[in-house]
N, C-alpha and C positions, 0 to 999 in steps of 0.2 A: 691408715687404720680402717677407715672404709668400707675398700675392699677386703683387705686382708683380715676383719676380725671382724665390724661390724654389721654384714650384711648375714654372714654365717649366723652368727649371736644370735642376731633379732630374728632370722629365718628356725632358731631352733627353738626360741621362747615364742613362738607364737604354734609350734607344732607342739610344742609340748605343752600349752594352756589345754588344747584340744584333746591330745590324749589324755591327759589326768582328767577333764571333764568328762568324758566319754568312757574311761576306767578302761583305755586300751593297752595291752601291753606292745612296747615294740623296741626300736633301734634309733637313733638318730645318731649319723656317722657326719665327723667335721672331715675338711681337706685342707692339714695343714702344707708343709712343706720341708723337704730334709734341712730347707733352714730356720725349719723351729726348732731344730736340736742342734746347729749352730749357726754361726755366721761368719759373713767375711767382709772386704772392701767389697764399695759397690753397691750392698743392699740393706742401707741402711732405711730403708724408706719402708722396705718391703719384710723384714723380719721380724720387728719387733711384735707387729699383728700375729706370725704367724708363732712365735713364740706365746703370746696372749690367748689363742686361739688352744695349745696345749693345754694352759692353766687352768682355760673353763672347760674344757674336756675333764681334766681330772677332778675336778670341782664339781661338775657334772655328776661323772661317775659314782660319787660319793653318793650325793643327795638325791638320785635317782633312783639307789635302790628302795626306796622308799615307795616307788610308782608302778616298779617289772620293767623300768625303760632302760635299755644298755645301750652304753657310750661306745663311740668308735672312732679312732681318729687315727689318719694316714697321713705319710710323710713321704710322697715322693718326690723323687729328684727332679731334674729337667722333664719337660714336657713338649714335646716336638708340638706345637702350634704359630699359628702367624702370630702371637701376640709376641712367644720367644724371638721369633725373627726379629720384629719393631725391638724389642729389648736389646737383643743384639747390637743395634746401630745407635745405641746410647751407652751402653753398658764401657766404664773402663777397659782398657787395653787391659791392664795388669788380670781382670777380672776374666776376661775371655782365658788368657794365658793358663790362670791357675785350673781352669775350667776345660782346655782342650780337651781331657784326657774321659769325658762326663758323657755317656754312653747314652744316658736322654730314652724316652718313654715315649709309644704314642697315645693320645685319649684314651683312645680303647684300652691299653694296655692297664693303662693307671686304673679306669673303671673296672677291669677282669681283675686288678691286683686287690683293690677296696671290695669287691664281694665274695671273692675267696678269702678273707682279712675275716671278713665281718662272719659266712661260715663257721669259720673255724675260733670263732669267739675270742680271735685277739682286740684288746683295746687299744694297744700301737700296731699299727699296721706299718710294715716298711718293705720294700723291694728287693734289694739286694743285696750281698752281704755289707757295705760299707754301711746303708743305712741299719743296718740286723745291730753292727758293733756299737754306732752312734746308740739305738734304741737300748740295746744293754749298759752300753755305759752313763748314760743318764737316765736312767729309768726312774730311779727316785724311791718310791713307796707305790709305782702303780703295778699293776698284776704282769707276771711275765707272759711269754709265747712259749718260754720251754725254759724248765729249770735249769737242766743241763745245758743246752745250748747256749742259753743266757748268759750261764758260766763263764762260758769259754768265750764267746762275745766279748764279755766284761773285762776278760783280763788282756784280748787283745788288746781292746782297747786304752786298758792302763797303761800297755806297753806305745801301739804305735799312736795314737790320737796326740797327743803331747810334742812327738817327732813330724805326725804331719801340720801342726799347728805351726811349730818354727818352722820347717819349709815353705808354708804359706806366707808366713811374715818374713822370711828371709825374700821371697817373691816380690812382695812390694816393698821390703825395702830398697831392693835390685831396682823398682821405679821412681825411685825419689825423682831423680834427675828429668825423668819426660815428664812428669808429674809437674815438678815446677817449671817446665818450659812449656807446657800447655796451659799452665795458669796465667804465666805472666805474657802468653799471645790472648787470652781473654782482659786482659788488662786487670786479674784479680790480684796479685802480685804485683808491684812498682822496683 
């Protein structure tokens, strides 16, 4: 949580002490992650901040209009950096597997996607269409990117989200078996 929610937090309560004293108006934009709108095996460590990290954005949102200050918060997917690489060499077999298929972002990419986002005065910021459908279908009570489009987002998503949810689980079910012979070569299983 640290990383993933408390550094963001504390770095935006202490810019926002300064604008409300200063009576400035502006933007403070969070970087969550496509798995603050879900999760999987593998990143348990790593989501639940980035889901926390949505909660005070919309929370934010709220009570900031109160100041002229507007919230922003993005959710991209993979991000081609060394740090992904090191993650790589720890991360679950099963979790690479469900992941092949994950087309990944560079720096720049994500930073060029958050200020086009933040232009155009969306609150969820999301990349591609997979994270477009996630954003639609959990959006909750926050402001849309497009009524229409949201729409239609939404209902894919009623449709395929649910289907790709059991082929995920179906996925690591498929890993039982190396799952517990990996365990029981660490001696965590007897």
């Amino acid at each position: 949580m640290d990383e993933t929610y408390w550094a963001q937090a504390f770095s935006a309560l202490a810019a926002t002490k300064e604008m409300v004293n200063q009576n400035v108006k502006g933007k403070i934009c969070f970087v969550s992650s496509f798995l603050g709108y879900m999760s999987m095996i593998g990143y348990s460590p790593y989501s639940p901040g980035k889901f926390a990290l949505r909660g005070l954005a919309e929370t934010l949102q709220s009570e900031f209009v109160l100041y002229g200050i507007d919230i922003h918060i993005c959710f991209p997917g993979t991000i081609f950096t060394s740090g992904y690489e090191e993650e790589n060499r720890t991360k679950p077999k099963v979790t690479l597997k469900i992941e092949e298929t994950d087309g990944g972002m560079t720096p720049e990419g994500v930073a060029a996607g958050l200020l086009k986002g933040v232009e155009k005065g969306h609150f969820h910021i999301t990349y591609e269409f997979l994270g477009d459908v996630f954003r639609a279908s959990t959006a909750g009570s926050s402001s849309r990117n497009s009524y229409l489009l949201d729409l239609v987002y939404g209902l894919i998503g009623y449709i395929a989200l649910p289907i790709w949810r059991k082929t995920v689980d179906s996925t690591v079910r498929g890993h039982r078996r190396e799952h517990q012979e990996y365990l029981k070569s660490r001696s965590t299983l007897s």
